[in-house]
N, CA, C and O atoms as a printed pandas DataFrame, in Angstrom:
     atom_number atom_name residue_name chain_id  residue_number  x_coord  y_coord  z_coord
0              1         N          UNK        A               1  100.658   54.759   47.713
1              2        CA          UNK        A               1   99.399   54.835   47.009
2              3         C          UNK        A               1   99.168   53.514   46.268
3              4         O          UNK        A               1  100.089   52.941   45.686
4              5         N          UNK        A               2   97.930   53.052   46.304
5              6        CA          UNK        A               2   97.435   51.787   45.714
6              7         C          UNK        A               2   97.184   51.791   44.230
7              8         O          UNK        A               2   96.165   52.421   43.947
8              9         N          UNK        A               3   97.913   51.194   43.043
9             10        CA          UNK        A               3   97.863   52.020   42.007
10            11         C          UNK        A               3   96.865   50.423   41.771
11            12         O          UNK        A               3   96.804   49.499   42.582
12            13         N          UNK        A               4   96.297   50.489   40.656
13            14        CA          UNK        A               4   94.701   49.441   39.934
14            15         C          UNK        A               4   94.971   49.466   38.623
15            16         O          UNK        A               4   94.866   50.534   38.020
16            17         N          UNK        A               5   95.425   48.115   37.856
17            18        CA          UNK        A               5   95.726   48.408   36.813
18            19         C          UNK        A               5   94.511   48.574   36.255
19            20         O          UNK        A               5   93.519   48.559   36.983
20            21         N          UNK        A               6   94.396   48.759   34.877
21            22        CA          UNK        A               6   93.363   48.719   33.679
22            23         C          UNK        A               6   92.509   47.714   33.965
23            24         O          UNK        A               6   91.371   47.873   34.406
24            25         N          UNK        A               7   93.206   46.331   33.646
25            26        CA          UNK        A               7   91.999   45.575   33.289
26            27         C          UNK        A               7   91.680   45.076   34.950
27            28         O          UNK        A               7   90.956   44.102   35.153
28            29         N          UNK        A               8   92.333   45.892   36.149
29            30        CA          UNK        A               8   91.406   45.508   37.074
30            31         C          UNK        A               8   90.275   45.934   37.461
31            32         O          UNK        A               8   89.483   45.316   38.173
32            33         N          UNK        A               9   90.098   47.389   36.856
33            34        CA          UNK        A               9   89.467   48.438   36.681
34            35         C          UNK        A               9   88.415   47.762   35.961
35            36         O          UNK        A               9   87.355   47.431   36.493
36            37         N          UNK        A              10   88.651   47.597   34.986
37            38        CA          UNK        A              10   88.252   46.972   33.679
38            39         C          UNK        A              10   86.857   46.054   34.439
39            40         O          UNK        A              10   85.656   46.315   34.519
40            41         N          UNK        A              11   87.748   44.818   34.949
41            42        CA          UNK        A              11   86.868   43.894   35.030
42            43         C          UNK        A              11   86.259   44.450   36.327
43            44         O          UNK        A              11   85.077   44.116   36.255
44            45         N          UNK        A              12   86.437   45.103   37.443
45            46        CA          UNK        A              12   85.411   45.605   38.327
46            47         C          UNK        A              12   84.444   46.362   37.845
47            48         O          UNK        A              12   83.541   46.314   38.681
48            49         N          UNK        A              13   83.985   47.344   36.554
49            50        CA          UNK        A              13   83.075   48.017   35.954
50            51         C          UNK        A              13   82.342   46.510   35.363
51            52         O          UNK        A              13   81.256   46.212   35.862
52            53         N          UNK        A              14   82.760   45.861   34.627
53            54        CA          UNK        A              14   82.433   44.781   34.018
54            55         C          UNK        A              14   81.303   44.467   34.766
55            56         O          UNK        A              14   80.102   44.603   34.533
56            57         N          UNK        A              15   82.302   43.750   36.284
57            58        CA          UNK        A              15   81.262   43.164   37.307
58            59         C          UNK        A              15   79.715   43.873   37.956
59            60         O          UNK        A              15   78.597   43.396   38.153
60            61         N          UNK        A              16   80.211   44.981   38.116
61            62        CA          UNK        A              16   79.311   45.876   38.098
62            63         C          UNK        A              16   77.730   46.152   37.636
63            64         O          UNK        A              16   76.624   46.295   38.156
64            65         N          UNK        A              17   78.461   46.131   36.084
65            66        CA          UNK        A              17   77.395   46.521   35.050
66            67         C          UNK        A              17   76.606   44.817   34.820
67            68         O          UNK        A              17   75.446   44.536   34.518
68            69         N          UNK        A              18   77.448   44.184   35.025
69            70        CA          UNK        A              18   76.339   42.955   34.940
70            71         C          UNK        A              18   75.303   42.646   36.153
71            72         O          UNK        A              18   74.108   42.352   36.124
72            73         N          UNK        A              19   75.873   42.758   36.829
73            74        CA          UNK        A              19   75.311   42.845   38.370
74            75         C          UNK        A              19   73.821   43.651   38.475
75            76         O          UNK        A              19   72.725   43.100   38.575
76            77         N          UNK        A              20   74.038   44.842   38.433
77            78        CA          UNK        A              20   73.193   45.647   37.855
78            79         C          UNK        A              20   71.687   45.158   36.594
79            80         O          UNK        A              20   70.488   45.231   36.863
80            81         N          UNK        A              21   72.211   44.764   35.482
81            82        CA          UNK        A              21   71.844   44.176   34.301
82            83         C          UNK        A              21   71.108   43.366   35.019
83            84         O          UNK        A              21   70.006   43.787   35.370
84            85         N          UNK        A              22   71.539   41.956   35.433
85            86        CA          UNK        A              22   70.511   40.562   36.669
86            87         C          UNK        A              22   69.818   41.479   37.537
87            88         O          UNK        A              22   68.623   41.286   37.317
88            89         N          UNK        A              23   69.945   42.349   38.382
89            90        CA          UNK        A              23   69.043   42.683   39.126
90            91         C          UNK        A              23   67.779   43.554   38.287
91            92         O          UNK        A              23   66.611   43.570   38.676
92            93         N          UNK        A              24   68.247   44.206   37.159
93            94        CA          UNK        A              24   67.089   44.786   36.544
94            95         C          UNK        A              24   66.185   43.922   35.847
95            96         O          UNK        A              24   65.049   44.341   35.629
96            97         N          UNK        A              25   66.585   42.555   35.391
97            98        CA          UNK        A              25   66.102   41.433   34.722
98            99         C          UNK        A              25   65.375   40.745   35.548
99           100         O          UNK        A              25   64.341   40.152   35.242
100          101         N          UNK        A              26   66.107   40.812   37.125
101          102        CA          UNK        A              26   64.882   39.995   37.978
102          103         C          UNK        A              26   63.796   41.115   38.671
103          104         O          UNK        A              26   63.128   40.670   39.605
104          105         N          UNK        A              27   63.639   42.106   38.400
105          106        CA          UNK        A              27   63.127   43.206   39.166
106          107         C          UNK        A              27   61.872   42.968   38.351
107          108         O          UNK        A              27   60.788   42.746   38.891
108          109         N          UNK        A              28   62.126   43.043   36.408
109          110        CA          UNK        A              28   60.870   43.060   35.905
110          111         C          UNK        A              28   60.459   41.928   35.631
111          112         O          UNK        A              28   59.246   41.898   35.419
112          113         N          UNK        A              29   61.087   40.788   35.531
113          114        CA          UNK        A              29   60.739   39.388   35.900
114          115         C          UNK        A              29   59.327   39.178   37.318
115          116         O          UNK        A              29   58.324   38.479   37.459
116          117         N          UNK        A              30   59.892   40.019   37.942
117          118        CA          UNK        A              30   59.367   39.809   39.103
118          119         C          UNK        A              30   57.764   40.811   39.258
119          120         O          UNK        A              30   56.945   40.611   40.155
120          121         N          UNK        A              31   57.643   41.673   38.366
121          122        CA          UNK        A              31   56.758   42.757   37.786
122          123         C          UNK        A              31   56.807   44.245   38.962
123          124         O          UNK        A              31   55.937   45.061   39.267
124          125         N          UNK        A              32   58.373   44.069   39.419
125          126        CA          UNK        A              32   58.519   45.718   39.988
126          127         C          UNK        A              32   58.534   46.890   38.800
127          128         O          UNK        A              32   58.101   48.042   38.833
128          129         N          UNK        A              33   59.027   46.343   38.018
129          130        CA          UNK        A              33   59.245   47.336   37.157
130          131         C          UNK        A              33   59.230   47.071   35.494
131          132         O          UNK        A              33   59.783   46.178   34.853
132          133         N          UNK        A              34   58.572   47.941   35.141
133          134        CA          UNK        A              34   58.049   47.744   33.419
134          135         C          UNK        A              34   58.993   48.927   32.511
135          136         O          UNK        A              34   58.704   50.086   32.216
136          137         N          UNK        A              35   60.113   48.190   32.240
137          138        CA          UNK        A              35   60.621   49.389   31.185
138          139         C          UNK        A              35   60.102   49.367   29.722
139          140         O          UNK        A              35   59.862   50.393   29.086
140          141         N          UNK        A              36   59.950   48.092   29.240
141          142        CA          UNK        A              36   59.102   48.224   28.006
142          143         C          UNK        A              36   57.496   49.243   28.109
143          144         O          UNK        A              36   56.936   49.725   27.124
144          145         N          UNK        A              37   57.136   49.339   29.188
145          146        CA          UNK        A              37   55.864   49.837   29.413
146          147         C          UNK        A              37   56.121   51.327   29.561
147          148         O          UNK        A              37   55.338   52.155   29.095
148          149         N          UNK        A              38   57.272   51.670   30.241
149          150        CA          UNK        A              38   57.497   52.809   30.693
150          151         C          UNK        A              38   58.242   53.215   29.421
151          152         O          UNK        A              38   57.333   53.804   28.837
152          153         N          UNK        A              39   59.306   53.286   28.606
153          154        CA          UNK        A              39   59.659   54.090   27.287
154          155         C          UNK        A              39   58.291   53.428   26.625
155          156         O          UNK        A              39   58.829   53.416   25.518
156          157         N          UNK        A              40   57.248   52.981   26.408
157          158        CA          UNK        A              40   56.656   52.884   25.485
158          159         C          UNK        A              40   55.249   54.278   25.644
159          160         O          UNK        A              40   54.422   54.604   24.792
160          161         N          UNK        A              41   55.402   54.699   26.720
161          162        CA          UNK        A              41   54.484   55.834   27.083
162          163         C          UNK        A              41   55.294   56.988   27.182
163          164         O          UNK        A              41   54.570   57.958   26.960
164          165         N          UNK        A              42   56.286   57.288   27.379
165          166        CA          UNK        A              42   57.308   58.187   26.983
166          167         C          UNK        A              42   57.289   58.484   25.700
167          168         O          UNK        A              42   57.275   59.678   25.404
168          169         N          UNK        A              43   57.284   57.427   24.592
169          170        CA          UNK        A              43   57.173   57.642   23.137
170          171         C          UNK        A              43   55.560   57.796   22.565
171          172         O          UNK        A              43   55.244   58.356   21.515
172          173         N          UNK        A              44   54.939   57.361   23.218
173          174        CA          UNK        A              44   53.577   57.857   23.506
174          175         C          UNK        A              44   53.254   59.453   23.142
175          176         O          UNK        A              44   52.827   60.102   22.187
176          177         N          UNK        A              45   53.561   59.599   24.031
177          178        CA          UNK        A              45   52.979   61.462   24.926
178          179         C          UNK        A              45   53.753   61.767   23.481
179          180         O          UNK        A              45   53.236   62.138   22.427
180          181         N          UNK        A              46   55.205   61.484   23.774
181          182        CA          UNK        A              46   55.720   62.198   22.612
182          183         C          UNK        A              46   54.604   62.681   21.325
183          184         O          UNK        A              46   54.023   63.709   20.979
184          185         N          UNK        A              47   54.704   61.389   20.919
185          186        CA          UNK        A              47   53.994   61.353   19.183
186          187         C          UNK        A              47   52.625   62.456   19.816
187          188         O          UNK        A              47   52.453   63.582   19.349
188          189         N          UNK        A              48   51.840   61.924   20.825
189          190        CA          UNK        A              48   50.336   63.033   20.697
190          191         C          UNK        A              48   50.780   63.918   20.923
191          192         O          UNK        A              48   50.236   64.713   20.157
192          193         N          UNK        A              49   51.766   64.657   21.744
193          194        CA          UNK        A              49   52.258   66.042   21.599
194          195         C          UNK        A              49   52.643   66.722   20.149
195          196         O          UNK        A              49   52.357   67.877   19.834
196          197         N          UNK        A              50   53.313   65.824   19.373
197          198        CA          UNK        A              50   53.223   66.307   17.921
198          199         C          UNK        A              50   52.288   66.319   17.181
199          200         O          UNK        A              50   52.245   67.202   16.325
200          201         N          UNK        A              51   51.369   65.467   17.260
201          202        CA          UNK        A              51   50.437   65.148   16.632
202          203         C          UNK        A              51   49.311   65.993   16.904
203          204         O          UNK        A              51   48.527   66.268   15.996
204          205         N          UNK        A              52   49.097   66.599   18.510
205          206        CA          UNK        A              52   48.234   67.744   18.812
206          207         C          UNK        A              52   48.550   68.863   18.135
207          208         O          UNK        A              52   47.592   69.448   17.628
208          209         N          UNK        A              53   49.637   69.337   17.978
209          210        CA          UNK        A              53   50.429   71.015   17.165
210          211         C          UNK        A              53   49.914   70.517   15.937
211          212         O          UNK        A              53   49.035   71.177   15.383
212          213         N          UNK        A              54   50.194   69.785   15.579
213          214        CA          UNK        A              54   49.482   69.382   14.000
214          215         C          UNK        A              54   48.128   69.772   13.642
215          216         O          UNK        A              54   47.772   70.566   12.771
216          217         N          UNK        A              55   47.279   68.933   14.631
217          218        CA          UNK        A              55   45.958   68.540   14.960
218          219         C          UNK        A              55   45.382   70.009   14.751
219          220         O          UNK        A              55   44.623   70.329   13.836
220          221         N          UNK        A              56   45.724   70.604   15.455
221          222        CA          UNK        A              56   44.912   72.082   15.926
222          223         C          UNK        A              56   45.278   73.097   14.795
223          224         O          UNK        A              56   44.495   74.047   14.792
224          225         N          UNK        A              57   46.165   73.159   13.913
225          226        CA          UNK        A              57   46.724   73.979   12.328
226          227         C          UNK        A              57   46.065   73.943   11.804
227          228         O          UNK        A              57   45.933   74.884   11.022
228          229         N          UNK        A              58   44.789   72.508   11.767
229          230        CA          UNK        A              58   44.033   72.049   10.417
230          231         C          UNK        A              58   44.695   70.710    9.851
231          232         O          UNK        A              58   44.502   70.430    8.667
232          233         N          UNK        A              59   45.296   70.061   10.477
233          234        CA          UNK        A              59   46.495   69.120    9.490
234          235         C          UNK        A              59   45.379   67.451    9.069
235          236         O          UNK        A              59   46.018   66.425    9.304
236          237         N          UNK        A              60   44.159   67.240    8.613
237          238        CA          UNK        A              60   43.518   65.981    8.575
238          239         C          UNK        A              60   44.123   64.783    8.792
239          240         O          UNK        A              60   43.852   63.935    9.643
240          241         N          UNK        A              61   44.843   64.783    8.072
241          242        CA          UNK        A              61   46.086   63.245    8.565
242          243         C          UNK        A              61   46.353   63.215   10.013
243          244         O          UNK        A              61   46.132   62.088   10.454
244          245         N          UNK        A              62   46.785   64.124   10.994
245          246        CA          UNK        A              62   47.227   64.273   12.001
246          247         C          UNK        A              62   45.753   64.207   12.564
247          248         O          UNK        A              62   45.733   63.089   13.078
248          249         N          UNK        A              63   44.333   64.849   12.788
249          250        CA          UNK        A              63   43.687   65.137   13.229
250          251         C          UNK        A              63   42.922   63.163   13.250
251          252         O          UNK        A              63   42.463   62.428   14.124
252          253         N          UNK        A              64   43.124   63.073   12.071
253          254        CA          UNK        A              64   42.761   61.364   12.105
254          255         C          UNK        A              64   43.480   60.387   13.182
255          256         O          UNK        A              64   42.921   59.643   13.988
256          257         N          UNK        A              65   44.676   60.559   13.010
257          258        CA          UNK        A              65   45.971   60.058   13.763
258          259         C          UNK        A              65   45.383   59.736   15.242
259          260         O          UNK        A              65   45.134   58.776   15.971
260          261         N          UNK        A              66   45.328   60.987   15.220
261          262        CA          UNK        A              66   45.723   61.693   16.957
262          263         C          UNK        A              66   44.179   61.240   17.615
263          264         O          UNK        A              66   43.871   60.846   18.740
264          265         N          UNK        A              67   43.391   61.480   16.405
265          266        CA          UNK        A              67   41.639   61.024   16.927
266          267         C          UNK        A              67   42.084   59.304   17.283
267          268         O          UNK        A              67   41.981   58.842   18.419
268          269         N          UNK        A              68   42.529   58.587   16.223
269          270        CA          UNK        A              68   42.440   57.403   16.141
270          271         C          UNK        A              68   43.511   56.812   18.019
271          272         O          UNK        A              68   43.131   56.037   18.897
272          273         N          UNK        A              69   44.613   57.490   17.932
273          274        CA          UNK        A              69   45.430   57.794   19.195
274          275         C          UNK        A              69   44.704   57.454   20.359
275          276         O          UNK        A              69   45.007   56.459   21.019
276          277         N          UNK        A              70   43.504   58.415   20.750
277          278        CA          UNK        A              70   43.063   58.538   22.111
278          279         C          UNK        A              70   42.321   57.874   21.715
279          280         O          UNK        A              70   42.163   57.007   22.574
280          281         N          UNK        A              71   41.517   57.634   20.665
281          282        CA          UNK        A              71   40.193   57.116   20.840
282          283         C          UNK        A              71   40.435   55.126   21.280
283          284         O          UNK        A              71   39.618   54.389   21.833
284          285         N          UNK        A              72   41.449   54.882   20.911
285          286        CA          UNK        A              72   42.856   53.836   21.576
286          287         C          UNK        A              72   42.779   53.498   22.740
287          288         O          UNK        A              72   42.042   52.616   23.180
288          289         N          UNK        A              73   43.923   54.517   23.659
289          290        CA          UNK        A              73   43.509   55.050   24.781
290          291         C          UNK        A              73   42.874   54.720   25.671
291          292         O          UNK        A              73   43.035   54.019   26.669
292          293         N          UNK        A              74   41.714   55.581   25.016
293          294        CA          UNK        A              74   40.501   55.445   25.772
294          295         C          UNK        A              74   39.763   53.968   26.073
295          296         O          UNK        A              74   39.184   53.608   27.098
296          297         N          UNK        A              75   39.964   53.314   24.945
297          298        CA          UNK        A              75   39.410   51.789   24.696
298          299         C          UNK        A              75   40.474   51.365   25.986
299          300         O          UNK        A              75   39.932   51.096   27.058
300          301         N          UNK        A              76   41.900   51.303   25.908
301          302        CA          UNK        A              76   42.488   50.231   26.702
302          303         C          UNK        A              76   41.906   50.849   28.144
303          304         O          UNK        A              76   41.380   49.987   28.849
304          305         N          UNK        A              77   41.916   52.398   28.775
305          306        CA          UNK        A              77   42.065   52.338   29.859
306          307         C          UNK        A              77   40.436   53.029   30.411
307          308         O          UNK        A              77   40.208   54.069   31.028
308          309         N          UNK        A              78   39.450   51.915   29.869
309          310        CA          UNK        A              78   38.604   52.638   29.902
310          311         C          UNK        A              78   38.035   53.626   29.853
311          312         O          UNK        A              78   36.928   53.538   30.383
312          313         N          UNK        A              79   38.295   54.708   29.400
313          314        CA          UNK        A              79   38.246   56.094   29.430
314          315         C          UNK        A              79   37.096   56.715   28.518
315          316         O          UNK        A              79   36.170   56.206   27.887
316          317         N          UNK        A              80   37.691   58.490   28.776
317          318        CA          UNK        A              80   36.570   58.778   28.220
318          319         C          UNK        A              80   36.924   59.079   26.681
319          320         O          UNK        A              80   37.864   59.855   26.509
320          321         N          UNK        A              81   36.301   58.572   25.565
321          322        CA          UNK        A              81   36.116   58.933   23.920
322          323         C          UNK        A              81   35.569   60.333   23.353
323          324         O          UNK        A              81   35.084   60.586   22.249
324          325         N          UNK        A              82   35.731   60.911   24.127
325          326        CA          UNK        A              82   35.030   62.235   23.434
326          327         C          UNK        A              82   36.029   63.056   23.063
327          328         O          UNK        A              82   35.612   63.918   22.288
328          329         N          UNK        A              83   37.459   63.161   23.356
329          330        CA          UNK        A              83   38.322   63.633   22.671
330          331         C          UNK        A              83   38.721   63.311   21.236
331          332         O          UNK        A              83   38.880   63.936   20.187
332          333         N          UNK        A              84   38.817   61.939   21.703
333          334        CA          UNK        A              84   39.337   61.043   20.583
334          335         C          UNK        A              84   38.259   61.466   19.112
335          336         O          UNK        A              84   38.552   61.998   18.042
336          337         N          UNK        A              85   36.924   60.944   19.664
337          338        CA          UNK        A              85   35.787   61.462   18.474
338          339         C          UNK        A              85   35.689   62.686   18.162
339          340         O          UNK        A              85   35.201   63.138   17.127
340          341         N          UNK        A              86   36.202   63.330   19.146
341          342        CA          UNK        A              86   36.356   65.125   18.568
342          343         C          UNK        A              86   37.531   65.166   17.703
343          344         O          UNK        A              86   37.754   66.264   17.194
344          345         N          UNK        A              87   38.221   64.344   17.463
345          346        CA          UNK        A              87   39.630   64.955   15.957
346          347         C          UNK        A              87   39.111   64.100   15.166
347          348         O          UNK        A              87   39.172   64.436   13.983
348          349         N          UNK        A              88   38.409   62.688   15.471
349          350        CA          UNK        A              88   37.954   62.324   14.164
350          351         C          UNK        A              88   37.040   62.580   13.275
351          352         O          UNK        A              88   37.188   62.450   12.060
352          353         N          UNK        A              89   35.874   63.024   13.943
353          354        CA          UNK        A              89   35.390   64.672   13.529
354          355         C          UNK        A              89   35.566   65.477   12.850
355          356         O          UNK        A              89   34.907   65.865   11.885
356          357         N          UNK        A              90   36.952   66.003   13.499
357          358        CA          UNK        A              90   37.474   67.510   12.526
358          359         C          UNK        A              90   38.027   66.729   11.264
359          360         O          UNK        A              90   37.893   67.253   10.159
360          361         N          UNK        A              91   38.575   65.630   11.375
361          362        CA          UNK        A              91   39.059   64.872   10.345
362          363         C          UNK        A              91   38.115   64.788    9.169
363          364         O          UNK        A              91   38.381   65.144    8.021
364          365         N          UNK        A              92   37.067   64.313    9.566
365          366        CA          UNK        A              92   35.818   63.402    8.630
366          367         C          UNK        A              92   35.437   64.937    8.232
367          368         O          UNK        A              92   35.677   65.280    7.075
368          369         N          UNK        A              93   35.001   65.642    8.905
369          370        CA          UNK        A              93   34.603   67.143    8.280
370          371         C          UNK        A              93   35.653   67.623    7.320
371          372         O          UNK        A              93   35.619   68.818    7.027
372          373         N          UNK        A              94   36.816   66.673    6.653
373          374        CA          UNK        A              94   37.838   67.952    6.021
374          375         C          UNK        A              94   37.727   66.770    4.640
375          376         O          UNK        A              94   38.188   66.966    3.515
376          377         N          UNK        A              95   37.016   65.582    5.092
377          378        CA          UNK        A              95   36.690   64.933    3.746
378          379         C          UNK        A              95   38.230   63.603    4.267
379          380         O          UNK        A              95   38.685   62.892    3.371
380          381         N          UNK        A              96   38.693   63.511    5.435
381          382        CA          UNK        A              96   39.584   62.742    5.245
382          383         C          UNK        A              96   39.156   61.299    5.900
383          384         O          UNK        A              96   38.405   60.896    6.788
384          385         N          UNK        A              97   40.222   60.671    4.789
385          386        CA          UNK        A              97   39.534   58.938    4.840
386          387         C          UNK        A              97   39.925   58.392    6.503
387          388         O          UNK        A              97   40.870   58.935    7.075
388          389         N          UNK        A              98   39.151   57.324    7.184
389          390        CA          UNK        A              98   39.717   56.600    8.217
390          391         C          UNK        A              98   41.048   56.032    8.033
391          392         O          UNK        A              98   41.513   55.485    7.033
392          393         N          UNK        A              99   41.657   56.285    9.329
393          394        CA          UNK        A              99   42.949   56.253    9.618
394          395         C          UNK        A              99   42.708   54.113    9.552
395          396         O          UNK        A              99   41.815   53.722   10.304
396          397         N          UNK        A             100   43.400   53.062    8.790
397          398        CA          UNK        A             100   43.561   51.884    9.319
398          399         C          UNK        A             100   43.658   51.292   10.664
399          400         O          UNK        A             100   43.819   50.078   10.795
């Protein structure tokens, strides 16, 4: 049996993981792939998913938020604003100030 010490082990994971590392560096270098783009819409959805349960309780802060959120959104990806103006709405109807 072929026994592998540690640090040969060692340094073949090493090699590996760097290997790996350059090809993911030239992948989005190259614009295959957007991980800043991709966890940044992951953390996205997140927050309006909280921010909707909020939104819909009555919560004004949240209803500002979440208005201000899509109404965002909507600006970058052309879209449609009528959501967005519908929480800022419920917002402004509860007496609450614009979100900055």
């Amino acid at each position: 049996m072929n026994k592998i010490s540690f640090l040969t082990l060692f340094e073949r994971t090493f090699n590996f993981i760097f290997i790996v590392i350059i090809l993911a560096g030239l992948l989005s270098w190259l614009g295959v792939i957007d991980p800043l783009n991709s966890f940044e819409s992951i953390v996205r959805e997140d927050v309006k998913k909280k921010l909707l349960l909020e939104a819909r309780a009555g919560d004004a802060e949240a209803q500002n938020k979440l208005g201000t959120l899509l109404y965002t959104q909507a600006k970058e990806s052309n879209g449609d604003f009528g959501e967005g103006i519908k929480w800022l709405n419920e917002a402004s109807n509860q007496n609450s100030p614009p979100s900055p």
